[in-house]
MIKOLLUM-211863 format. One record per residue (C-alpha): residue number from 0; residue in three letters; z, y, x. Coordinates in pm, whole numbers. Layout:
<pts>
NUM  Ala  Z  Y  X $
...
</pts>
This chain:
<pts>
0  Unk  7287  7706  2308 $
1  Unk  6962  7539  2312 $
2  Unk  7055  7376  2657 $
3  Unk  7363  7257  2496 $
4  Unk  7197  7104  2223 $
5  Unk  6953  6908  2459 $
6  Unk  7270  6811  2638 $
7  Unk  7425  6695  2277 $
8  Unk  7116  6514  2229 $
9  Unk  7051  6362  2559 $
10  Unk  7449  6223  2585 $
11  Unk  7370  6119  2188 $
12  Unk  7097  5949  2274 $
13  Unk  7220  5779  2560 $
14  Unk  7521  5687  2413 $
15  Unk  7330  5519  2099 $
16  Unk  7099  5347  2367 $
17  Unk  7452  5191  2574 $
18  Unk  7545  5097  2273 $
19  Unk  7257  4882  2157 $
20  Unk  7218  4752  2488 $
21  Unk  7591  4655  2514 $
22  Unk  7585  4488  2178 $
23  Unk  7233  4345  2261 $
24  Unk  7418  4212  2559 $
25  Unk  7707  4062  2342 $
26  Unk  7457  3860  2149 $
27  Unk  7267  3741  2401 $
28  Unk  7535  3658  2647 $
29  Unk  7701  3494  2354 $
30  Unk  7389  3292  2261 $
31  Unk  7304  3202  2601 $
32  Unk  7663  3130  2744 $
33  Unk  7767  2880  2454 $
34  Unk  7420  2690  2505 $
35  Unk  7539  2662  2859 $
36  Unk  7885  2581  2784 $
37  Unk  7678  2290  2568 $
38  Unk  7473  2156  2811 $
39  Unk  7756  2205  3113 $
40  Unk  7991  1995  2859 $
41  Unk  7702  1751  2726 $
42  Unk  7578  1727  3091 $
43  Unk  7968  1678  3194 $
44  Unk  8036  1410  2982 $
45  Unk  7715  1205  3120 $
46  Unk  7895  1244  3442 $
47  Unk  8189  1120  3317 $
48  Unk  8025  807  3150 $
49  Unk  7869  776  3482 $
50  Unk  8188  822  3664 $
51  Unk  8338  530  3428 $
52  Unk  8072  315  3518 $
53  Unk  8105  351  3898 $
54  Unk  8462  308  3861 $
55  Unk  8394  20  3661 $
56  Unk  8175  -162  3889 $
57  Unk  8397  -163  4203 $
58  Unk  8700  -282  3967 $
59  Unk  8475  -558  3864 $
60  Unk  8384  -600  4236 $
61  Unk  8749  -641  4349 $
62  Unk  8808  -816  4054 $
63  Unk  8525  -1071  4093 $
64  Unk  8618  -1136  4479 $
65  Unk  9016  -1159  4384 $
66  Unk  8889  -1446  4179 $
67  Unk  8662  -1595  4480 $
68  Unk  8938  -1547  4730 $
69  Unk  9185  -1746  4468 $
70  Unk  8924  -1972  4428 $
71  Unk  8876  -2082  4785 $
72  Unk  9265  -2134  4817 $
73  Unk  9322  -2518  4916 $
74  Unk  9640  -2541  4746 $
75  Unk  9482  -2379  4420 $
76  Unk  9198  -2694  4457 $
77  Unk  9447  -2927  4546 $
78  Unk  9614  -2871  4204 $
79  Unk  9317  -2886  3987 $
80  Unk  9203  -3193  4187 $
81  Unk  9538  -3325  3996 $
82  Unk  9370  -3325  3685 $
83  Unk  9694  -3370  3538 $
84  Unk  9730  -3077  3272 $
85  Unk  10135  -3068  3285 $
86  Unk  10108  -3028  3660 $
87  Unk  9872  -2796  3694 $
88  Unk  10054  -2597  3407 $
89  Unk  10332  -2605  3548 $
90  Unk  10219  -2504  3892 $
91  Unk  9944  -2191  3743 $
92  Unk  10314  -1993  3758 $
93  Unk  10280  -1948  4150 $
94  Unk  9905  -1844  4164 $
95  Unk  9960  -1577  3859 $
96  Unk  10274  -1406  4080 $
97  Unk  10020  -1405  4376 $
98  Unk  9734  -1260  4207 $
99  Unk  9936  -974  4033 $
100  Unk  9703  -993  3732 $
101  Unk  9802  -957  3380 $
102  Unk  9591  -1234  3283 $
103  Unk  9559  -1602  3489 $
104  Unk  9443  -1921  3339 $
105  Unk  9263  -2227  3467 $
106  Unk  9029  -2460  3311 $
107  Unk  8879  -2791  3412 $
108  Unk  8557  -2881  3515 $
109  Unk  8388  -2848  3151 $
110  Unk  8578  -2492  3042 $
111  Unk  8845  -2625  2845 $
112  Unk  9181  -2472  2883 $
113  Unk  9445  -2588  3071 $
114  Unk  9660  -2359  3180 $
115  Unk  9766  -1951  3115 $
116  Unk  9948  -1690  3238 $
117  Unk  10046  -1362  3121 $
118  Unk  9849  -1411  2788 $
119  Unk  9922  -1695  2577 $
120  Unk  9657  -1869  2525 $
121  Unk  9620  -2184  2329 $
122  Unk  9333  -2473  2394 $
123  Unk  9150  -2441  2114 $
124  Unk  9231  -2090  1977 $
125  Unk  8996  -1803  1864 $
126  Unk  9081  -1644  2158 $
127  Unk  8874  -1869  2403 $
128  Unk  8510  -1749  2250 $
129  Unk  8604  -1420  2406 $
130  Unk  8593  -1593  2721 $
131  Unk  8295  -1820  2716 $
132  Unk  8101  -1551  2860 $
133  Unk  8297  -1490  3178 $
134  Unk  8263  -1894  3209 $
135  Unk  7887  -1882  3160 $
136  Unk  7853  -1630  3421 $
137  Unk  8070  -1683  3685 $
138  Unk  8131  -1460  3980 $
139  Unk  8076  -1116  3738 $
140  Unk  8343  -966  3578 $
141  Unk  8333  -900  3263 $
142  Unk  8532  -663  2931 $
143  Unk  8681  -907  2697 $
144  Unk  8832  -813  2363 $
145  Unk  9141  -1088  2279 $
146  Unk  9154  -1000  1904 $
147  Unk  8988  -1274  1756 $
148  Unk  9322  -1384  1644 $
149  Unk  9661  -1210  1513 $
150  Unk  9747  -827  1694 $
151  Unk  10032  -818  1957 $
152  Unk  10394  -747  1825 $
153  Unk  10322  -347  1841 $
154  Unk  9990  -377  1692 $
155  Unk  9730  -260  2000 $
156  Unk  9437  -470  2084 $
157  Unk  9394  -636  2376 $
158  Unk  9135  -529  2602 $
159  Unk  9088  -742  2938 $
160  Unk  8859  -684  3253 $
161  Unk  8822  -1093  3329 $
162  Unk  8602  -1279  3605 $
163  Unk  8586  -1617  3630 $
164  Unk  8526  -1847  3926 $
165  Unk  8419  -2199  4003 $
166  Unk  8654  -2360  4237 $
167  Unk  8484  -2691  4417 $
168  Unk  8577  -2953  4664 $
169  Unk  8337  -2882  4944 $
170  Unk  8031  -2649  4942 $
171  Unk  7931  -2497  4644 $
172  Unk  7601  -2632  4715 $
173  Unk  7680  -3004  4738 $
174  Unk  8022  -2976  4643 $
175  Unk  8221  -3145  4327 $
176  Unk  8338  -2907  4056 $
177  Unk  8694  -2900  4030 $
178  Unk  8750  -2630  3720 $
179  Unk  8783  -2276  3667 $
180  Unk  8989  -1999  3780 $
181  Unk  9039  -1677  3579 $
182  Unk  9188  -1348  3586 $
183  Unk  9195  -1025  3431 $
184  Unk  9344  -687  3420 $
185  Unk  9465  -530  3083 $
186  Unk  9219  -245  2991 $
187  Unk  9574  -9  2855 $
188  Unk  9725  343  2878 $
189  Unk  9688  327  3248 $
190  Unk  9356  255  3282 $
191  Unk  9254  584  3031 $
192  Unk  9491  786  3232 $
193  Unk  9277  724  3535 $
194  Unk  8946  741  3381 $
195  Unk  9071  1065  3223 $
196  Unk  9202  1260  3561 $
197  Unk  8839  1104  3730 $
198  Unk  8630  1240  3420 $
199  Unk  8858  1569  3351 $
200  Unk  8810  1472  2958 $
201  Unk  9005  1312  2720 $
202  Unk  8958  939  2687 $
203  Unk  8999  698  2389 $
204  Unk  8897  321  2441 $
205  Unk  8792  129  2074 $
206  Unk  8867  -269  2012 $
207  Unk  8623  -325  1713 $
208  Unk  8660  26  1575 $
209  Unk  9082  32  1674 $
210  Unk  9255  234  1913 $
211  Unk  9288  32  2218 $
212  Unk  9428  293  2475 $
213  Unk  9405  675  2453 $
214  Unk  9530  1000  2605 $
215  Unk  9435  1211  2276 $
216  Unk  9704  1377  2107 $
217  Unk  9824  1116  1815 $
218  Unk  9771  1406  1557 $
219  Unk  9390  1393  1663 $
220  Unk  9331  1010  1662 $
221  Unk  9372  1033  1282 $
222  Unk  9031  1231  1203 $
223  Unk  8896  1079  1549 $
224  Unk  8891  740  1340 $
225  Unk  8661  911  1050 $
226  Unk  8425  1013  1350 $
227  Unk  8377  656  1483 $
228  Unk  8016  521  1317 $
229  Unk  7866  851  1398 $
230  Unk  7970  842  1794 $
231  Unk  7928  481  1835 $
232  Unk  7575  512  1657 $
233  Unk  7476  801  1878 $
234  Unk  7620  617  2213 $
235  Unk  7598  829  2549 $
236  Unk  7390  1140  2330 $
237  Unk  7660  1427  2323 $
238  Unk  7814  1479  1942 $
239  Unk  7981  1796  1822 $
240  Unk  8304  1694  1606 $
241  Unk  8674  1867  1480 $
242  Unk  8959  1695  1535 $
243  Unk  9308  1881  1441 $
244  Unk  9099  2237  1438 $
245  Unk  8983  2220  1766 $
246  Unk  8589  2157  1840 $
247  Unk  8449  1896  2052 $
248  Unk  8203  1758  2247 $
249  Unk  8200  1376  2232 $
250  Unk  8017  1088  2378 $
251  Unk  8073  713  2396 $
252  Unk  7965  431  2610 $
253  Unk  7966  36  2452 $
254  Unk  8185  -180  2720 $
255  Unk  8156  -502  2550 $
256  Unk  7903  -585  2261 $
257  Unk  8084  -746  1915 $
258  Unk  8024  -1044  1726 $
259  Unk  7723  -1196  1554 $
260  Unk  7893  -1105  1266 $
261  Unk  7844  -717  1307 $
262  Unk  8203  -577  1488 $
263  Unk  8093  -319  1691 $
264  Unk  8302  -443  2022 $
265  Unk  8433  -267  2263 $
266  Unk  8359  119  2359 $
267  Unk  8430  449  2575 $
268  Unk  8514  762  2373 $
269  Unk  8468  1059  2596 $
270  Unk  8584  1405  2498 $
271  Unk  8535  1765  2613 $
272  Unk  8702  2056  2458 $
273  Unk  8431  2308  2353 $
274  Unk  8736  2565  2250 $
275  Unk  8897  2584  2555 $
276  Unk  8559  2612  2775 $
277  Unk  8501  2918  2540 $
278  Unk  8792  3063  2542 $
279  Unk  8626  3370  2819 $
280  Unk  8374  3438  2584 $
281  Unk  8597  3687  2407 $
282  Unk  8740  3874  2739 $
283  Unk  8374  3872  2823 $
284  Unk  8286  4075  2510 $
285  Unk  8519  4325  2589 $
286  Unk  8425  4355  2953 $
287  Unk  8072  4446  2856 $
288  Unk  8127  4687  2568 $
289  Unk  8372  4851  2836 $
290  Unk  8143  4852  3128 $
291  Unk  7892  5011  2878 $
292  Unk  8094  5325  2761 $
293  Unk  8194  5328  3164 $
294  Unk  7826  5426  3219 $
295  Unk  7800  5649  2996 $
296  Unk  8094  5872  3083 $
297  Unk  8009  5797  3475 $
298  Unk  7651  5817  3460 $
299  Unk  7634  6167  3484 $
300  Unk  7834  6194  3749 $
301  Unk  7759  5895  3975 $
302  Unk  7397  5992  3997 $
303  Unk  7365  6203  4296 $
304  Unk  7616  6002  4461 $
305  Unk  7452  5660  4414 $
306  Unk  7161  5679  4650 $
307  Unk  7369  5778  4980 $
308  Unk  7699  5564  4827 $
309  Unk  7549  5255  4691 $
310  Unk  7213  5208  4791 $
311  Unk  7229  5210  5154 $
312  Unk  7524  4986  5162 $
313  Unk  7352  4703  4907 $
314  Unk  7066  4719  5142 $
315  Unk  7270  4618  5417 $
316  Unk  7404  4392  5183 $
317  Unk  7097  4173  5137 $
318  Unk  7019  4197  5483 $
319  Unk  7360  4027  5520 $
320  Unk  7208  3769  5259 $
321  Unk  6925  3714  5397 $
322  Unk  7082  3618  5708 $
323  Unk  7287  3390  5532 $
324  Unk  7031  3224  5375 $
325  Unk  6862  3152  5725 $
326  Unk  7211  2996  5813 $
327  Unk  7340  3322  6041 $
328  Unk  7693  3287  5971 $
329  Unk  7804  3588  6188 $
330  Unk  7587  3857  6075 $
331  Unk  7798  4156  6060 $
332  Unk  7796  4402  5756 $
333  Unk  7920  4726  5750 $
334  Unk  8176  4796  5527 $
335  Unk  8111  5152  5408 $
336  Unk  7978  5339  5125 $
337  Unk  8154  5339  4745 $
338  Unk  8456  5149  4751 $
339  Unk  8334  4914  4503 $
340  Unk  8062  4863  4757 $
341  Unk  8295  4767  5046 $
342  Unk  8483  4543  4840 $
343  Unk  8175  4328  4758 $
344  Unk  8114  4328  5127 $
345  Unk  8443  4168  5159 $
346  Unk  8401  3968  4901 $
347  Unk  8076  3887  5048 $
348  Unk  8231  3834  5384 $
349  Unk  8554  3612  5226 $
350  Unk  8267  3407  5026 $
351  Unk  8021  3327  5351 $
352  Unk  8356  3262  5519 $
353  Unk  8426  2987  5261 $
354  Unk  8063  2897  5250 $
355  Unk  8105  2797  5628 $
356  Unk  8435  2620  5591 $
357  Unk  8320  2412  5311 $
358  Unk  8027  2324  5443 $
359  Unk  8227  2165  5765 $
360  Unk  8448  2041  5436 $
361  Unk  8181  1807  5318 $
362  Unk  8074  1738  5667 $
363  Unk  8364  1580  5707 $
364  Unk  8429  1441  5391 $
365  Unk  8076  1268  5475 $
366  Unk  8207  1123  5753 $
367  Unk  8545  968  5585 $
368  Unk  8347  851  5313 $
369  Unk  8093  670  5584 $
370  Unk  8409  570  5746 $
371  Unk  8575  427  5394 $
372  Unk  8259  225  5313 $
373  Unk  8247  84  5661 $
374  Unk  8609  -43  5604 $
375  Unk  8538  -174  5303 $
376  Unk  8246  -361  5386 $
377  Unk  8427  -515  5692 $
378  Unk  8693  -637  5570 $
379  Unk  8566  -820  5301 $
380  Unk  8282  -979  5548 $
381  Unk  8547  -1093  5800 $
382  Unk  8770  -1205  5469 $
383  Unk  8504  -1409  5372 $
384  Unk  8432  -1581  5715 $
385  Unk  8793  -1602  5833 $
386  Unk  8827  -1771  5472 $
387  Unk  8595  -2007  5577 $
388  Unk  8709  -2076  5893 $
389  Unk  9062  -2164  5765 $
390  Unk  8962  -2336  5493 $
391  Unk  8743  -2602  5701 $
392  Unk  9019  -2614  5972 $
393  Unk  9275  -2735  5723 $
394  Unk  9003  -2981  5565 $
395  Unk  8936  -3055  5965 $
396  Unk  9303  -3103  5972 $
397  Unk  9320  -3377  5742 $
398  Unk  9319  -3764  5901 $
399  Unk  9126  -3855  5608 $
400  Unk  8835  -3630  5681 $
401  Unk  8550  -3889  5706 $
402  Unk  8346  -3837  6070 $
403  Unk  8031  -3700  5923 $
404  Unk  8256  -3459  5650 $
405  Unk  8409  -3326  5993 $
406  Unk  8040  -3257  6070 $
407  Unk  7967  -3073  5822 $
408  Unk  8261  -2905  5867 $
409  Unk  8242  -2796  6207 $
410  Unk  7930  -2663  6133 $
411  Unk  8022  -2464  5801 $
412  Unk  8292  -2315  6100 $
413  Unk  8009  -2264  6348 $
414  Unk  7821  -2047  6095 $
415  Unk  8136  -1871  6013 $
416  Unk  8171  -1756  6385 $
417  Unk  7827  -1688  6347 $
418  Unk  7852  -1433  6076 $
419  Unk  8166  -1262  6273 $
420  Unk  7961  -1200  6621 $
421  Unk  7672  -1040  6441 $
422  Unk  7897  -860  6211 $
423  Unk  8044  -715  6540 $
424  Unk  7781  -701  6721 $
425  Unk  7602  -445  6452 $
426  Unk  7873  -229  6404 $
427  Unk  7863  -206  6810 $
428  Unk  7481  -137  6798 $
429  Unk  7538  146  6513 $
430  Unk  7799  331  6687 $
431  Unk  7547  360  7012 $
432  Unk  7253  466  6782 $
433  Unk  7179  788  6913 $
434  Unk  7199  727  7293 $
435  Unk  6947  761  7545 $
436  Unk  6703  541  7575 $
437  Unk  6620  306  7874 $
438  Unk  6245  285  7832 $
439  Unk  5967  76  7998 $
440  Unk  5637  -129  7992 $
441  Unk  5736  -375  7768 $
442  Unk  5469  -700  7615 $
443  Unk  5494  -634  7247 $
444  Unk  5384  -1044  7180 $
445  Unk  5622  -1155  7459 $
446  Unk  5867  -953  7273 $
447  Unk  5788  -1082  6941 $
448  Unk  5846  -1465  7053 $
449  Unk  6167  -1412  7212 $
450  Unk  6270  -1247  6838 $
451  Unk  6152  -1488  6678 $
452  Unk  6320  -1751  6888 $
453  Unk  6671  -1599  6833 $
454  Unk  6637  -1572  6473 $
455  Unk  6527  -1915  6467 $
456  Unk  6898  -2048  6576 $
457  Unk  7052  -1784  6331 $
458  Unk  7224  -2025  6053 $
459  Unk  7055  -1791  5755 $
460  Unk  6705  -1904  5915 $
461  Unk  6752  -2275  5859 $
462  Unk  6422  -2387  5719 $
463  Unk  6245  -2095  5742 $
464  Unk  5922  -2109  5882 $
465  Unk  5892  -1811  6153 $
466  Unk  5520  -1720  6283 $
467  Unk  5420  -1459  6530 $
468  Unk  5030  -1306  6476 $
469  Unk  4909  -1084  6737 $
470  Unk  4500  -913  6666 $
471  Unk  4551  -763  6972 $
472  Unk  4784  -784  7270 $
473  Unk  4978  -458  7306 $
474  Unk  5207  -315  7636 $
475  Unk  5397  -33  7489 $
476  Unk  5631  238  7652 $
477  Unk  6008  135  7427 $
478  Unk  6330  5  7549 $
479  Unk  6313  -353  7481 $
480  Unk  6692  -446  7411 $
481  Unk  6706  -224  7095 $
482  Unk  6338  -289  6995 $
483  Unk  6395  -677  6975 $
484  Unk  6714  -573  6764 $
485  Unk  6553  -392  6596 $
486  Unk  6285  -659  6498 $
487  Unk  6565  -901  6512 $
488  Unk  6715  -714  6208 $
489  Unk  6415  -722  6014 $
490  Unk  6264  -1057  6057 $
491  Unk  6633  -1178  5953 $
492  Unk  6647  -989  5660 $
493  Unk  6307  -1162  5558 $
494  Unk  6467  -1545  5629 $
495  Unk  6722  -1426  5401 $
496  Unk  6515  -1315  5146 $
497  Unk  6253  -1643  5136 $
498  Unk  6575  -1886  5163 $
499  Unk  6611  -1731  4815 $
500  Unk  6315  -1733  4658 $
501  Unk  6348  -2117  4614 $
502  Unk  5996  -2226  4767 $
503  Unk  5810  -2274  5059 $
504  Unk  5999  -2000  5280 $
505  Unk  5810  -1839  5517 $
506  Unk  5838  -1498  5772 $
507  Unk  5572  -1401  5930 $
508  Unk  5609  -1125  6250 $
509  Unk  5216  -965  6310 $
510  Unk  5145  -718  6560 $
511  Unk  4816  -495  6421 $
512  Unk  4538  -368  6610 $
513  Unk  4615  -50  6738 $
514  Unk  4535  230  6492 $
515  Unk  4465  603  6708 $
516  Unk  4816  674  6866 $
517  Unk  5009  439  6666 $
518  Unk  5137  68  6648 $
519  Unk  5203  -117  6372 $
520  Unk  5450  -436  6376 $
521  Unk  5444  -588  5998 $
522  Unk  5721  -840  5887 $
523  Unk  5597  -1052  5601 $
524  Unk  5840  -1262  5393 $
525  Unk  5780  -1493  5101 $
526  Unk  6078  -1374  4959 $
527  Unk  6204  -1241  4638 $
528  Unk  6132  -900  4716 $
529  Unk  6355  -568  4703 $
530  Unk  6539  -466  4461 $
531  Unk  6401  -138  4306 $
532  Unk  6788  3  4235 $
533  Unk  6811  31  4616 $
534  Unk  6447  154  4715 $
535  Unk  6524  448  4725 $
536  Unk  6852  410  4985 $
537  Unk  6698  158  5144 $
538  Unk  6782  248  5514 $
539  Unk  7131  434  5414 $
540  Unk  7431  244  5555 $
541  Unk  7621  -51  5386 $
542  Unk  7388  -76  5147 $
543  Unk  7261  -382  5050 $
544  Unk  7195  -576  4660 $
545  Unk  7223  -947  4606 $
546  Unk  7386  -1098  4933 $
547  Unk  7726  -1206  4954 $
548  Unk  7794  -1141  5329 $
549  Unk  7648  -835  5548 $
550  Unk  7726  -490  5606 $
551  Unk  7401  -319  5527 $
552  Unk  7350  -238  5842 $
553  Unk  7040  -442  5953 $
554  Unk  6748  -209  5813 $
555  Unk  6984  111  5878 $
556  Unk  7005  52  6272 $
557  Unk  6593  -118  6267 $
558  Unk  6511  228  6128 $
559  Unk  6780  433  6360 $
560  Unk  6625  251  6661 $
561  Unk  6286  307  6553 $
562  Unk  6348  702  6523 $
563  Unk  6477  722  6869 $
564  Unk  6156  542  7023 $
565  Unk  5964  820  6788 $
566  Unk  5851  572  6530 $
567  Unk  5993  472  6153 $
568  Unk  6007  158  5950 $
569  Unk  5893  193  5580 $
570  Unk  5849  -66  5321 $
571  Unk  5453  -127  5242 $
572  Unk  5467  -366  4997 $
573  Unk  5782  -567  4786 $
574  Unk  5677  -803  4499 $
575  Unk  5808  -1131  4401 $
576  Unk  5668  -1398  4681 $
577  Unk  5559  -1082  4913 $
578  Unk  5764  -832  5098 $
579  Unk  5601  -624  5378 $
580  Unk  5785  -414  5628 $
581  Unk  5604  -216  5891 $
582  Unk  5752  -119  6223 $
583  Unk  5505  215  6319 $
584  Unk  5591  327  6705 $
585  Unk  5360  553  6902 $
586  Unk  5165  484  7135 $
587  Unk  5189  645  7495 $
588  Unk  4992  591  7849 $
589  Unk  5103  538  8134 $
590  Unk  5084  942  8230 $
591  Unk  5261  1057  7949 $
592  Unk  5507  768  8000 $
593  Unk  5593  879  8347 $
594  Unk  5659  1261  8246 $
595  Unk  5891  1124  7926 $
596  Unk  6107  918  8204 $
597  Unk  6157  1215  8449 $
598  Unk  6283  1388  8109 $
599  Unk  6499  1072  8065 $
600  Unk  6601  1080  8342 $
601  Unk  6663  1426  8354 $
602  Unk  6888  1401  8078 $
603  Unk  7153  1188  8256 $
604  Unk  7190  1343  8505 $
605  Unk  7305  1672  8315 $
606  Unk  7510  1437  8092 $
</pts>
């Protein structure tokens, strides 16, 4: 009797200690899971903002060179070089149809309206402020709110993505201005559908506090509307909210800013249900209030049986792990013990088999997306130049082309061609990048000078001064064809920069004194320095900030090339009027030379 009652006791008190722990565990999984469910949803919807913004800024991108590439069109000049607003009204039809906007218009040389498409648009209507902007900053697109006048026939605002180019007769540079071209693409249902699939939340965009385009339910735009100040106030910091008796998460981003009068202008509602992220919570609850009766009724039973059952197998379990985390894929586990057991080592097995797959996944994924950018970037550089090549060949064309026009012209076609051979050319030299290398004694000065002459005939090193320093003459052990590129690459980066900086542009190539095993090659320009948004993916591919032409390739293959030779390229310095690049390679005698050759050499022959 009295081992009966300790039994009582011990199965009381263990069952009064499974329950506080199970309802411990309720509240605590409760507390902690909705604060994650919070920040997962708050730190969601910054993606999504983030998302919108990407999104936003290639649109504008394509957007922005629609509007050069219509811009550059001879036919489009030769019809604002009319000047005749009935003609060039009448003709505007033609251009809109090839643009496939949902907004063209065309002004003259000093912004006033001439002609419209797609939107009707007045000279002289309330309408035009909204589009001063685009015409004080041409070349970026811009959101524009048309609702300075009456609403549409079924009451929606209008909401326009608009960019706005200067089209000239002749260079930009020296050029006459001919007038504007403009065009835009309605900001509507469409548009939020998209952002909405890309951000997985509901979307609402706001015309000065109205409902512009939304995929929340109607029912919900209602109280939504009572919501606004408070969002818009609180911008992209996450806001809880009810709408319709469902709870959400809500943030908003400002698109366009309003009027000096105090409308609030154009915004991004982002919303996150926090109900339906929830909605486990409540299976959850039960699940542990089960699994904690389990163990009590189990306990007893399972002891003896867990040491030789469970134990052995989870050891071999984390040994499995462990191997896993050291990136052994094929580290086999034995699937014995409880059955619970050998179905987490399946499971284990079926998720490190779909660790390994996705992992190749995003390898290649990687390498589309490398592939996709490449595209991109290429096709809009040889757009450009074959742009420019047609353009000046019609102008060429013409008997009326004064002698020293067809000059010019020739040599506006010249740099064109230009632009094409060392756009092929790179992509040549990055698909090699990895290669052996063809070392040998090489004159790091001599080297220098013939780099320096080459960039010297490059078109973007007109009036650039190029100067090569050398403290101390230097042989070193690299393969001269893709060292000179390498330098090539950098020193015309630096002409490119100091041609913008607007003074005195200089580039200066200096080879150090040699520093213990290493050698140091700077390349000073006098240019406007880096920007800091790309510092940090500096030498990635296709990436480059402020140039109209390029691939991005240049500082990617310099610092590629100097890898391979054992070296790096880093940036030392970047400030307004100075911008230093050093080329580090190391620095090898003629022994040690010798030995890395045979292993060249070596290398071939098993290849």
């Amino acid at each position: 009797m009295q081992q009966w009652h300790m039994r009582t006791t011990l199965m009381v008190s263990l069952l009064a200690l499974s329950l506080g722990l199970t309802a411990m565990c309720v509240l605590v999984v409760r507390i902690h899971v909705g604060q994650q469910i919070r920040t997962s949803l708050t730190s969601d919807l910054d993606h999504s903002l983030t998302t919108f913004e990407n999104l936003e800024a290639q649109r504008n991108q394509m957007l922005a060179r629609e509007a050069a590439l219509l811009a550059d069109l001879p036919s489009l000049k030769a019809l604002l070089a009319s000047q005749d607003p009935p003609t060039i009204e009448d003709g505007s039809g033609e251009f809109w149809r090839v643009s496939g906007s949902d907004l063209f218009a065309l002004a003259d040389a000093e912004g006033r309206l001439v002609a419209s498409e797609g939107v009707s648009l007045k000279p002289g209507a309330p309408q035009l402020r909204s589009l001063d902007q685009c015409l004080r900053h041409p070349g970026e697109a811009q959101i524009v709110a048309l609702n300075a006048g009456p609403r549409t026939k079924t009451g929606n605002p209008q909401i326009y993505e608009v960019a706005a180019q200067p089209v000239y007769f002749g260079p930009a540079v020296s050029g006459s201005r001919l007038g504007y071209v403009l065009i835009g693409y309605a900001v509507g249902h469409q548009l939020a559908e998209q952002v909405s699939e890309a951000a997985a939340a509901e979307v609402v965009f706001l015309d000065h506090n109205q409902v512009a385009a939304a995929t929340l339910a109607p029912s919900r735009l209602a109280a939504l509307v009572d919501e606004l100040p408070r969002l818009i106030a609180g911008g992209r910091q996450a806001q809880s909210l009810r709408l319709g008796g469902e709870d959400y998460i809500a943030a908003s981003l400002l698109l366009a800013p309003g009027a000096a009068s105090g409308v609030s202008g154009v915004h991004l509602v982002v919303l996150k249900s926090y109900d339906q992220a929830s909605t486990f919570l409540r299976g959850l609850d039960f699940d542990i209030v089960a699994s904690g009766i389990a163990v009590i009724v189990l306990g007893g039973v399972l002891a003896g049986i867990i040491t030789s059952q469970v134990t052995r197998p989870l050891e071999a379990l984390v040994a499995g792990t462990r191997a896993l985390a050291r990136g052994d894929y094929s580290y086999t586990l034995a699937h014995d013990g409880a059955a619970e057991v050998r179905e987490l080592s399946r499971a284990f097995d079926g998720m490190r088999a779909e660790l390994g797959r996705t992992q190749q996944e995003l390898l290649d994924s990687e390498r589309l997306a490398t592939i996709g950018r490449m595209a991109s970037s290429v096709s809009h550089d040889l757009r450009h130049h074959l742009s420019a090549i047609y353009a000046n060949a019609e102008f060429l064309s013409m008997e009326t082309t004064a002698q020293r026009d067809r000059q010019d012209l020739l040599l506006e076609v010249r740099d064109a061609v230009q632009g094409m051979t060392d756009l092929v050319e790179s992509l040549l030299l990055f698909s090699q990048t990895g290669q052996v290398l063809r070392p040998h004694f090489e004159s790091l000065p001599a080297l220098m000078q013939r780099v320096a002459g080459a960039v010297q005939a490059h078109p973007e090193a007109r009036q650039v001064a190029i100067l090569v320093e050398v403290e101390e003459p230097v042989e070193a052990w690299v393969d001269g064809q893709k060292l000179g590129r390498a330098l090539y690459n950098l020193v015309l980066n630096g002409c490119q920069s100091a041609r913008k900086a607007g003074h005195a542009a200089e580039v200066r190539l200096r080879l150090l004194k040699p520093e213990g095993n290493e050698i140091h090659i700077d390349i000073i320009d006098t240019g406007v320095g880096v920007a800091d948004d790309i510092r940090d993916t500096l030498f990635q591919p296709f990436v480059s900030a402020g140039k109209q032409n390029g691939t991005g390739l240049g500082l990617t293959l310099a610092h590629h090339i100097a890898q391979e030779h054992g070296g790096r390229v880093t940036l030392e310095e970047s400030s307004s009027g100075r911008t230093v690049f050093r080329l580090m390679l190391p620095r090898r005698e003629p022994s040690a030379a010798g030995t890395i050759a045979q292993e060249i050499a070596g290398r071939e022959k098993l290849g």
